[in-house]
C-alpha positions as CSV (number, residue, x, y, z in Angstrom):
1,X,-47.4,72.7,13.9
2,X,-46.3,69.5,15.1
3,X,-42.7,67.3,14.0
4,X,-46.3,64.6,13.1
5,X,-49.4,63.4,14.4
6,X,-51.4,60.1,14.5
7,X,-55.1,60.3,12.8
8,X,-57.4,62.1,14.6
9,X,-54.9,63.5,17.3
10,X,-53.9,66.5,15.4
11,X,-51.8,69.6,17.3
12,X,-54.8,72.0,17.0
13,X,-56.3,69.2,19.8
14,X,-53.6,70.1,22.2
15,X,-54.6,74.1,22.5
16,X,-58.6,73.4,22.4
17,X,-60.5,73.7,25.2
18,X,-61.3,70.4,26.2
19,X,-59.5,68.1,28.7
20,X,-60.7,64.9,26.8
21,X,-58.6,65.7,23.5
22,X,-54.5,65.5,23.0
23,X,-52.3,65.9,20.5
24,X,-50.1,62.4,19.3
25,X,-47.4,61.3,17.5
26,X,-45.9,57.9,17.0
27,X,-42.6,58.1,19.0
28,X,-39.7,58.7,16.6
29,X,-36.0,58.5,17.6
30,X,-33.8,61.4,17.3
31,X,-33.3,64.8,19.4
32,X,-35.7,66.8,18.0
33,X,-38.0,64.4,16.7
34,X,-41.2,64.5,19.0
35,X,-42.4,67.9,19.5
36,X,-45.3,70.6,18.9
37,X,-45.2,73.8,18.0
38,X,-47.3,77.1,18.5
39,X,-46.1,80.3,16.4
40,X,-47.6,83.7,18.1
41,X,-48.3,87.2,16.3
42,X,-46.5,90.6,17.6
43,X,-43.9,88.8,19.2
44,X,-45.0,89.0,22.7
45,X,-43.8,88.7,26.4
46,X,-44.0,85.0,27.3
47,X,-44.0,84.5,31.3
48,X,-45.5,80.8,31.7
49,X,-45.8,78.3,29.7
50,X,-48.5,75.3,30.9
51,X,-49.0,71.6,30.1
52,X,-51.6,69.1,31.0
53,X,-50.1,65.5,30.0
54,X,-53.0,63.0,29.3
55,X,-53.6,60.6,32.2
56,X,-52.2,56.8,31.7
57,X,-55.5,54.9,32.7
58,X,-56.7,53.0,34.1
59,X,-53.1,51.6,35.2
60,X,-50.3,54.5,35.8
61,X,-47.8,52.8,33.1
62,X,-46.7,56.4,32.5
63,X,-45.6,58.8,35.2
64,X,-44.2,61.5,33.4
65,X,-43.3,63.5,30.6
66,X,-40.3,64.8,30.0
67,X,-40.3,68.3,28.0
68,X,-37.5,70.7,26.6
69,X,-39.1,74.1,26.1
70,X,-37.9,76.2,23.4
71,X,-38.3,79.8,22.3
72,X,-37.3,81.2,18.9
73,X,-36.8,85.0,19.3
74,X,-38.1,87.7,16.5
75,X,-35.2,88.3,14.4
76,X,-33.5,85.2,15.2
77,X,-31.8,83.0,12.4
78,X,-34.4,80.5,11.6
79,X,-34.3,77.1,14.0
80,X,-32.0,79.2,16.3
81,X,-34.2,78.5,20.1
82,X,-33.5,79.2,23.0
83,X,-33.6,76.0,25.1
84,X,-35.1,76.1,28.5
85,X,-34.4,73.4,31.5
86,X,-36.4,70.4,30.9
87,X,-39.7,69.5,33.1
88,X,-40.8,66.9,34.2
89,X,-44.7,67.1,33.9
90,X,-46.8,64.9,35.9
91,X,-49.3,62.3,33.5
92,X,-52.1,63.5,35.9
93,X,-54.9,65.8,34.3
94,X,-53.4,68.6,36.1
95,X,-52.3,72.2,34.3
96,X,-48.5,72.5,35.5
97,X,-46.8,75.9,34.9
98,X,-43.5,76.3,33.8
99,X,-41.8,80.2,34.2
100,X,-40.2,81.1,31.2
101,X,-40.0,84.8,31.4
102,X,-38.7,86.2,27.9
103,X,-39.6,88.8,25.5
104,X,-39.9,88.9,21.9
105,X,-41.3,85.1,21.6
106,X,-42.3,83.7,17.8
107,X,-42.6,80.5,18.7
108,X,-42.3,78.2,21.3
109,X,-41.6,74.6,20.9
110,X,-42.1,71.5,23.3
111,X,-40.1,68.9,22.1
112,X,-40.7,65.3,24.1
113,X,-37.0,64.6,25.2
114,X,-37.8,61.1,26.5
115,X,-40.6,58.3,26.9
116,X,-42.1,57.9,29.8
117,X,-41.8,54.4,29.7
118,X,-39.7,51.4,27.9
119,X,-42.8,49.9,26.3
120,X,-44.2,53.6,25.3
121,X,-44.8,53.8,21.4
122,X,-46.2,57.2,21.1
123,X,-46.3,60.7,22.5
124,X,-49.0,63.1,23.2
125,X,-49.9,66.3,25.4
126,X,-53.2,66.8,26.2
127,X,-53.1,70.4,26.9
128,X,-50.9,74.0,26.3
129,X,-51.4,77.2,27.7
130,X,-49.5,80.7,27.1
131,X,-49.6,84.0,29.9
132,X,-47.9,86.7,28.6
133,X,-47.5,90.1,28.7
């Protein structure tokens, strides 16, 4: 699930297994307005969470992404999450890891806290991972 997505960009593109496909979504004002969302079964042990950003090519126009991880707990009051620190994650093609440690997970969200640049007029990850227990 995603808060939207441009044509062709959809959030099932940002847990495939290709590094040439991202999720995207024009960039929308608003605290929680720019974010994807993966909902898991049996509630497990979530330990890391990992993000590949897309690459800004050929000229590095954006550096980073900024991302608040959130965790709604089983048997928490729906859009109660548990907010994380947020990371700054390199626009580099690289998987980064992010420890979250916590049990009981639902869902996790990433919501895009801020553009990486002035000019930027969408959003996108390229890539999410989940290790668990």
């Amino acid at each position: 699930m995603a808060s939207d997505h441009i044509e062709g960009r959809n959030p099932e593109l940002a847990t495939d297994e290709f590094v040439n496909t991202s999720w995207a979504s024009a960039l929308k004002k608003g605290a929680d307005a720019n974010f994807l969302e993966a909902t898991f079964q049996g509630s497990p042990r979530l330990v890391y969470v990992f993000i590949t950003a897309p690459s800004s090519e050929p000229a590095p126009l954006e550096q980073r992404l900024r991302v608040l991880i959130s965790v709604h707990h089983k048997g928490a009051k729906e859009g109660l999450y548990q907010n994380f620190p947020v990371v700054d994650v390199p626009t580099d093609k690289q998987r980064h890891g992010y420890y979250v440690g916590t049990d009981s997970v639902e869902k996790v969200r990433l919501t895009i806290v801020e553009p990486t640049s002035t000019t930027a007029k969408r959003v996108s990850i390229a890539g999410v991972q989940f290790a668990g227990r």
